[in-house]
C-alpha atoms as an extended CHARMM CRD file, in Angstrom:
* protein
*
       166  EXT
         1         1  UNK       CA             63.9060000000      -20.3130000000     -104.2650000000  PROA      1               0.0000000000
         2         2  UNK       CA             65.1200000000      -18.6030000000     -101.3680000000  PROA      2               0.0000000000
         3         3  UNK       CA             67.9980000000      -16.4040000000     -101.0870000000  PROA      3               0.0000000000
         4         4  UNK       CA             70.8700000000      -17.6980000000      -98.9300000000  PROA      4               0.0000000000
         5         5  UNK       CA             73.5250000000      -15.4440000000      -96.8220000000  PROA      5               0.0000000000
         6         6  UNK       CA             76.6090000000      -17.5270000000      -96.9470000000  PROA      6               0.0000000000
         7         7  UNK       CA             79.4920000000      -16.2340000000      -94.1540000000  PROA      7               0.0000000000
         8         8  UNK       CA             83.3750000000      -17.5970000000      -94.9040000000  PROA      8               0.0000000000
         9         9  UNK       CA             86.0690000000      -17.0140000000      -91.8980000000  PROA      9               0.0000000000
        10        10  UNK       CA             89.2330000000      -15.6880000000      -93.8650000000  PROA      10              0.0000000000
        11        11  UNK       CA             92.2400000000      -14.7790000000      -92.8540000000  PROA      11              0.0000000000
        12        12  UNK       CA             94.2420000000      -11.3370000000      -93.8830000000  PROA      12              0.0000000000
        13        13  UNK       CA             96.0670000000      -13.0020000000      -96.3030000000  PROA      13              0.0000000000
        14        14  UNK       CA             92.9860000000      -14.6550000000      -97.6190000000  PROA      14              0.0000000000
        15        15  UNK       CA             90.8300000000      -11.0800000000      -97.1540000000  PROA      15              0.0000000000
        16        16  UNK       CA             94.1370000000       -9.1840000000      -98.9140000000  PROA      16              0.0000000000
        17        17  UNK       CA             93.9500000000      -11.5500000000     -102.0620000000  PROA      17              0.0000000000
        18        18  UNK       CA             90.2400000000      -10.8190000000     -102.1480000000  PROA      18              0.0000000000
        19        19  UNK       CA             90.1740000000       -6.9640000000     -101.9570000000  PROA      19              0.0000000000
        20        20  UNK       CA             93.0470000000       -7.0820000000     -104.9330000000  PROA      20              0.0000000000
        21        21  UNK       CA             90.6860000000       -9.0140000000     -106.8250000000  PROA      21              0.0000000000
        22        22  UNK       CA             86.9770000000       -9.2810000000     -105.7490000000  PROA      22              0.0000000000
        23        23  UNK       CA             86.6690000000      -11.6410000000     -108.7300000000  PROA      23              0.0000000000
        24        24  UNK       CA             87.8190000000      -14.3510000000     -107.1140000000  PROA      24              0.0000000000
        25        25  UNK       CA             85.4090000000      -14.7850000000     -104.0060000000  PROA      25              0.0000000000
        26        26  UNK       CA             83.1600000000      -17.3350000000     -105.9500000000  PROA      26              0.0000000000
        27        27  UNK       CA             86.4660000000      -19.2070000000     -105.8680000000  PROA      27              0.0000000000
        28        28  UNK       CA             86.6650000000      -19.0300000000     -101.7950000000  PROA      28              0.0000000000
        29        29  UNK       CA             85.5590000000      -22.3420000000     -100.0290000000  PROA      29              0.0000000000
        30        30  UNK       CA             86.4300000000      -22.4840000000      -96.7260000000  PROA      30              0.0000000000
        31        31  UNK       CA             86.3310000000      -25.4230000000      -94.6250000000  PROA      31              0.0000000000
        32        32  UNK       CA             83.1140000000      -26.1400000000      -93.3260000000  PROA      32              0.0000000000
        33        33  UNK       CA             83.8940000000      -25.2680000000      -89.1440000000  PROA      33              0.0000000000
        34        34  UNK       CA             84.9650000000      -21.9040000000      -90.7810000000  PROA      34              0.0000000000
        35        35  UNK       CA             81.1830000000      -21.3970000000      -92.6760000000  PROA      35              0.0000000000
        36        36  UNK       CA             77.9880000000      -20.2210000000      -91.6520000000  PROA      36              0.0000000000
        37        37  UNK       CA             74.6150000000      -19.7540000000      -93.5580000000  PROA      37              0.0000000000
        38        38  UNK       CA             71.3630000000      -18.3040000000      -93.6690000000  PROA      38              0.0000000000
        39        39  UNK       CA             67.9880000000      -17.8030000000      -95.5550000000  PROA      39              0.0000000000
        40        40  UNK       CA             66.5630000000      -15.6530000000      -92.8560000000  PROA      40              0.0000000000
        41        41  UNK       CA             69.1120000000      -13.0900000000      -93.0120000000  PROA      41              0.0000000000
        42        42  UNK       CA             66.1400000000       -9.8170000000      -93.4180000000  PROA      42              0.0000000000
        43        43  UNK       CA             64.2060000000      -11.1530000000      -90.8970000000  PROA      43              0.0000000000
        44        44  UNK       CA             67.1780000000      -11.6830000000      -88.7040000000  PROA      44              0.0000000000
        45        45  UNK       CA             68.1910000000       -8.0390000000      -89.1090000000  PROA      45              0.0000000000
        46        46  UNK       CA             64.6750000000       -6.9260000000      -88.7310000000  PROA      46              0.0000000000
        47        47  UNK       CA             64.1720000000       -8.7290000000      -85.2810000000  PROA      47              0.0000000000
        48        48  UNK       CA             67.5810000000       -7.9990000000      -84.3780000000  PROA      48              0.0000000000
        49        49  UNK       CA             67.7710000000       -4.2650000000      -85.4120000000  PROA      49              0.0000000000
        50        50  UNK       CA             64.2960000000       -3.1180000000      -85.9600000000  PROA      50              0.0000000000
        51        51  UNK       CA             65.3160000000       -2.9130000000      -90.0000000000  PROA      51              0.0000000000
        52        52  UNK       CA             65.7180000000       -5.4780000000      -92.6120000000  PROA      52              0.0000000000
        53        53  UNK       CA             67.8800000000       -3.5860000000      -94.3090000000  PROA      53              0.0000000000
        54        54  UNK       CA             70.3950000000       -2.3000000000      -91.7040000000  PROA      54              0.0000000000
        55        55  UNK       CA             73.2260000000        0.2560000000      -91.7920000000  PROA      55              0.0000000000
        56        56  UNK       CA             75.9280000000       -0.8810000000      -89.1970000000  PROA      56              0.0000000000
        57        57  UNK       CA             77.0960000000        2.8950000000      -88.3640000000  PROA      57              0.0000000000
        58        58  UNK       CA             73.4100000000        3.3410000000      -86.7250000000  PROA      58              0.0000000000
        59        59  UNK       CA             72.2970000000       -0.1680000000      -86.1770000000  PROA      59              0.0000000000
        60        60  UNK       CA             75.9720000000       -1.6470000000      -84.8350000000  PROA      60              0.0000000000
        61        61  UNK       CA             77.4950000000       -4.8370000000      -84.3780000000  PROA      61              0.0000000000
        62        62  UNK       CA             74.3840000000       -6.6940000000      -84.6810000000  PROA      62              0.0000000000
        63        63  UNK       CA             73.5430000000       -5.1560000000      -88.3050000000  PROA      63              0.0000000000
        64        64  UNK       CA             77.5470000000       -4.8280000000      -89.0120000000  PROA      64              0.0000000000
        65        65  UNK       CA             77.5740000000       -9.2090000000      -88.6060000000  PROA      65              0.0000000000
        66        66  UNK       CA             74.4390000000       -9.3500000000      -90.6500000000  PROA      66              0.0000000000
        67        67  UNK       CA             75.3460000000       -7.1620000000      -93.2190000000  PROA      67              0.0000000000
        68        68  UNK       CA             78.9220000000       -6.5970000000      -92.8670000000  PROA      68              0.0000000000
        69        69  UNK       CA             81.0720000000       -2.8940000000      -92.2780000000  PROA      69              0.0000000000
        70        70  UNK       CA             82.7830000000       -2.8690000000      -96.0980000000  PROA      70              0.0000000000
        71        71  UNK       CA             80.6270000000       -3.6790000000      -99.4820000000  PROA      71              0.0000000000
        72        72  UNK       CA             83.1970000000       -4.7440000000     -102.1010000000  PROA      72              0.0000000000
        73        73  UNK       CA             81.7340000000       -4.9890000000     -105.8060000000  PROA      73              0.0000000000
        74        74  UNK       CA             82.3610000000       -7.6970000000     -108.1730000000  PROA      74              0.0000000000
        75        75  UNK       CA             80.5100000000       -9.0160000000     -111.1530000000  PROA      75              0.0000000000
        76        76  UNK       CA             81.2830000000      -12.8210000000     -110.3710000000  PROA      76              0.0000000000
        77        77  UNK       CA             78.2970000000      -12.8360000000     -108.3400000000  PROA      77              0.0000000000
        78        78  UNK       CA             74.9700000000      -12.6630000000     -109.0200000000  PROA      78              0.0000000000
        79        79  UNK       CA             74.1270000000       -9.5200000000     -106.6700000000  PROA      79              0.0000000000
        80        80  UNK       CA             76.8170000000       -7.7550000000     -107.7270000000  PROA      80              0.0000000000
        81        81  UNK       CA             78.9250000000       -7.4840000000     -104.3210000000  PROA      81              0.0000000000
        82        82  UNK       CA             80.4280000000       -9.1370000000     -101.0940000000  PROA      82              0.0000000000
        83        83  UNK       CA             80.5930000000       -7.6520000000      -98.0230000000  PROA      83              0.0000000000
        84        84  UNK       CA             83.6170000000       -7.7840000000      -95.0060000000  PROA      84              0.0000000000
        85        85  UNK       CA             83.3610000000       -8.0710000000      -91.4110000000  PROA      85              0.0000000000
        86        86  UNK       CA             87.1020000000       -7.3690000000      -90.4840000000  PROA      86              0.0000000000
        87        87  UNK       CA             88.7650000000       -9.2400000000      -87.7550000000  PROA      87              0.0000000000
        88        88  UNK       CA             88.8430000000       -6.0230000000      -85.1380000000  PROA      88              0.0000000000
        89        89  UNK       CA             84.8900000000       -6.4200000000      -85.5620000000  PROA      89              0.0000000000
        90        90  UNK       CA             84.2340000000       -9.8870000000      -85.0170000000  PROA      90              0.0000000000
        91        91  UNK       CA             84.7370000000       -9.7120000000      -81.1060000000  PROA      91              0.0000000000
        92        92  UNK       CA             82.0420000000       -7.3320000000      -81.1140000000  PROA      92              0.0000000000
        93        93  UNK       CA             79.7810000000       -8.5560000000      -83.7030000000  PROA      93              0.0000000000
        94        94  UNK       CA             80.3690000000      -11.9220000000      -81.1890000000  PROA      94              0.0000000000
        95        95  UNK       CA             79.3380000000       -9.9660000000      -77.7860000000  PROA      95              0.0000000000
        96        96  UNK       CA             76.7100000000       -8.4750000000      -78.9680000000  PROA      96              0.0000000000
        97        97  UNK       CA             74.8410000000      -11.8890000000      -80.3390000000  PROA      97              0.0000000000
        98        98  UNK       CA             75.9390000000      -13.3150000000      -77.0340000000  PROA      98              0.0000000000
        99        99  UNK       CA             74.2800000000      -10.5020000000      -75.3190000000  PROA      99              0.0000000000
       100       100  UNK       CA             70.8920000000      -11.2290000000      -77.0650000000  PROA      100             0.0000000000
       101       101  UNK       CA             68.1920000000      -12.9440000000      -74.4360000000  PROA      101             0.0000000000
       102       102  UNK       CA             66.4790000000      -15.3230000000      -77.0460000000  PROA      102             0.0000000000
       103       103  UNK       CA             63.8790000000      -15.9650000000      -74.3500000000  PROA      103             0.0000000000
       104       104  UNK       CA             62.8440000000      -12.3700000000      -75.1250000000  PROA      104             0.0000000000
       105       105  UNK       CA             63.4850000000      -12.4680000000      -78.7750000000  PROA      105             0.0000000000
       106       106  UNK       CA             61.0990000000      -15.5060000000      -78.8950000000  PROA      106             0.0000000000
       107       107  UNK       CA             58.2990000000      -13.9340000000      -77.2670000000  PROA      107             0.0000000000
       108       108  UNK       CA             58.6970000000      -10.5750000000      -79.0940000000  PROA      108             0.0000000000
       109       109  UNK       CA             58.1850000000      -13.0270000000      -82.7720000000  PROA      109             0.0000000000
       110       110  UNK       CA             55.6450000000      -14.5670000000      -80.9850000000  PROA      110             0.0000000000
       111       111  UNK       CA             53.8610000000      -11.3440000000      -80.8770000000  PROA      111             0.0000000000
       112       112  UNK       CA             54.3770000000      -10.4390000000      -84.0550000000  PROA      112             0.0000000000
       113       113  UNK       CA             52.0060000000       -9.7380000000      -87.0470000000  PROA      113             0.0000000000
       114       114  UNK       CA             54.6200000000      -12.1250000000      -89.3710000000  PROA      114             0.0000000000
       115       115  UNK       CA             52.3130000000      -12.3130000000      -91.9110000000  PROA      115             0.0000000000
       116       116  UNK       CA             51.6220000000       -8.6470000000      -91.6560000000  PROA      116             0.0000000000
       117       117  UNK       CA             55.7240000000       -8.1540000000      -92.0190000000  PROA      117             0.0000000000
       118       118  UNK       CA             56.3330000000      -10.6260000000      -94.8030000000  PROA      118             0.0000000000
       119       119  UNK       CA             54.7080000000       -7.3600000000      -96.9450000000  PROA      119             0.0000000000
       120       120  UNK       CA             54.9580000000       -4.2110000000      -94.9650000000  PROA      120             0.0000000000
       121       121  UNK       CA             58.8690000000       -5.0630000000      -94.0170000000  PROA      121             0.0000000000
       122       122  UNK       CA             60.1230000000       -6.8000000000      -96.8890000000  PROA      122             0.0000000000
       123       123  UNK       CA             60.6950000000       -9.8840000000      -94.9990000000  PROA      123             0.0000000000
       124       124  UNK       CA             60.0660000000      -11.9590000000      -97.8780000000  PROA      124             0.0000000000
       125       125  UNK       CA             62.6210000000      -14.8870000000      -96.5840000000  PROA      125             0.0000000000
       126       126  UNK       CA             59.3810000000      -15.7180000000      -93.8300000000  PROA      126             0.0000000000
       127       127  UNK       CA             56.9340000000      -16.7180000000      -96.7080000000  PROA      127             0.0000000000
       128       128  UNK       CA             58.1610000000      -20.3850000000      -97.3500000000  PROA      128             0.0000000000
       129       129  UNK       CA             58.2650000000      -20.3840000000      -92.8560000000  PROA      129             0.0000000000
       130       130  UNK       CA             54.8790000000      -19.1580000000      -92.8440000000  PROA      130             0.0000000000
       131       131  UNK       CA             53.6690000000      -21.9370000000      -95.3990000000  PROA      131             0.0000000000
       132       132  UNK       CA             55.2810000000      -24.9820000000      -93.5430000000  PROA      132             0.0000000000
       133       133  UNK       CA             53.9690000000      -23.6050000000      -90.1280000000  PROA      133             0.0000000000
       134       134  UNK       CA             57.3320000000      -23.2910000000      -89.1640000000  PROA      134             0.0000000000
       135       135  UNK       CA             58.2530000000      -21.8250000000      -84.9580000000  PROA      135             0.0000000000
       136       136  UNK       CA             59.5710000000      -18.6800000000      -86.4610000000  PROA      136             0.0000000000
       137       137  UNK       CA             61.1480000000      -17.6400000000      -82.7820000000  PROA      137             0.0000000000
       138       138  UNK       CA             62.7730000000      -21.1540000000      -82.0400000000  PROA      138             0.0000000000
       139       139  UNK       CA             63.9750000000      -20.8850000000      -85.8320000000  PROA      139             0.0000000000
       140       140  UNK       CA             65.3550000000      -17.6660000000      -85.7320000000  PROA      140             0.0000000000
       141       141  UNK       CA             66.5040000000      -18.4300000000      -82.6150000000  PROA      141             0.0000000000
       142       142  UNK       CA             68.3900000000      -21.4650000000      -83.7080000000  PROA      142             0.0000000000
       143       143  UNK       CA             70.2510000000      -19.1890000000      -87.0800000000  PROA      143             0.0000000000
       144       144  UNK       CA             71.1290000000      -16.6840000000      -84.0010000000  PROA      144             0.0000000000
       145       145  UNK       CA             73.1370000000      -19.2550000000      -81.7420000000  PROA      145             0.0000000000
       146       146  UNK       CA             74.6230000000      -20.4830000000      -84.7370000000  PROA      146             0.0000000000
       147       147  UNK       CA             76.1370000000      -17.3480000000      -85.5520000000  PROA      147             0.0000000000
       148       148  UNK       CA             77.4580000000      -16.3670000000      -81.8950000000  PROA      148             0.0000000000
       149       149  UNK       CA             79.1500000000      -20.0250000000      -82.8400000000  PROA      149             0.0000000000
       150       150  UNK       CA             80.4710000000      -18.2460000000      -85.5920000000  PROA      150             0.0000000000
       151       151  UNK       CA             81.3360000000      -15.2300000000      -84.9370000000  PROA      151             0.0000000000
       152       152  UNK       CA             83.1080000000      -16.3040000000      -81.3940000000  PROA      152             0.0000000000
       153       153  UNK       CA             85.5460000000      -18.5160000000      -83.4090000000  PROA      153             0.0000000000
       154       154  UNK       CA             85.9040000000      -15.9610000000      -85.8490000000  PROA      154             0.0000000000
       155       155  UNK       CA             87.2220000000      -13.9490000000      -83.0780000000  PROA      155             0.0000000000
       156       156  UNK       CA             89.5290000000      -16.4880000000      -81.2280000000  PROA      156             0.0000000000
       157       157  UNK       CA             90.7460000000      -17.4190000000      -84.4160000000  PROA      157             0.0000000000
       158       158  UNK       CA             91.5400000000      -13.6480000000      -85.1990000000  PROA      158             0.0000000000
       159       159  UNK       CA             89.9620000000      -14.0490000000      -88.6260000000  PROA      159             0.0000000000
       160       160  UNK       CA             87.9370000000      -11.6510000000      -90.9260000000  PROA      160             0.0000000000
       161       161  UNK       CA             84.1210000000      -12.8330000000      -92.2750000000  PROA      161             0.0000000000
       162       162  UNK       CA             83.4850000000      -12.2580000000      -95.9730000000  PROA      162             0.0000000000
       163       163  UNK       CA             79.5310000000      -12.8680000000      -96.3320000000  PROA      163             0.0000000000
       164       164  UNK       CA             77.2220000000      -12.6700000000      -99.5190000000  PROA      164             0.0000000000
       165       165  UNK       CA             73.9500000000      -13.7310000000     -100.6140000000  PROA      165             0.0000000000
       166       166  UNK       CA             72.5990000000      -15.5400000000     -103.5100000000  PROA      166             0.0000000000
């Protein structure tokens, strides 16, 4: 089965109440206009950032809205930990997926030995693409323009993003 990224809007109070008990977050469901979700979330990061496993501080706002700025531990979930995106970064997290030319991004997959990454990158969430002879680039493609959606009302709406993946 693959793994799933799911991304909640929150706002502080919301974030606040999480942070004094991380417990909780399996308990946060957000209206759906304020979710987003993913099962290509390494392959995302490694197209986006050149690393499927990203560090914000040297990969920026792309990796730091993939991956988020602030891990918080909690056992509720199954991988241990939620990450934050926090309001002041969700304007830039926003400008930089706007500033992404997909036309570009599209040809650079398109190029790509994906079979060659699923193994030598980690980016195991392609296999189950790569079996149903999936467009990888329009796919990706699509996830990316659903999370400058996202991430744009995230900002307008001056909320935080609380993401995790099971």
């Amino acid at each position: 089965m693959a793994m799933t990224t799911y991304f909640q809007m929150v706002s502080k109070a919301e974030l606040d109440a999480l942070l004094a008990d991380p417990t909780t977050i399996n308990e946060l469901d957000q209206p759906e206009e304020q979710c987003a979700m993913t099962q290509l979330q390494q392959s995302l990061c490694f197209f986006l950032c050149g690393d499927a496993y990203p560090n914000p501080t040297e990969h920026g706002p792309l990796a730091g809205g993939l991956t988020g700025y602030q891990n918080v531990e909690t056992n509720t979930l199954e991988n241990g930990s939620f990450d934050v995106v926090p309001k002041n970064k969700c304007e830039e997290v926003a400008d930089a997926l706007q500033a992404v030319d997909l036309d570009k991004f599209k040809r650079r997959i398109a190029k790509a030995d994906v079979e060659g990454l699923v193994e030598e990158e980690e980016l195991y969430d392609l296999e189950a693409c790569i079996a149903d002879g999936d467009d990888l680039g329009e796919l990706l493609s699509d996830q990316i323009s659903n999370l400058r959606a996202f991430y744009a009302d995230a900002a307008e709406q001056s909320l935080a993003v609380v993401l995790y993946t099971t």
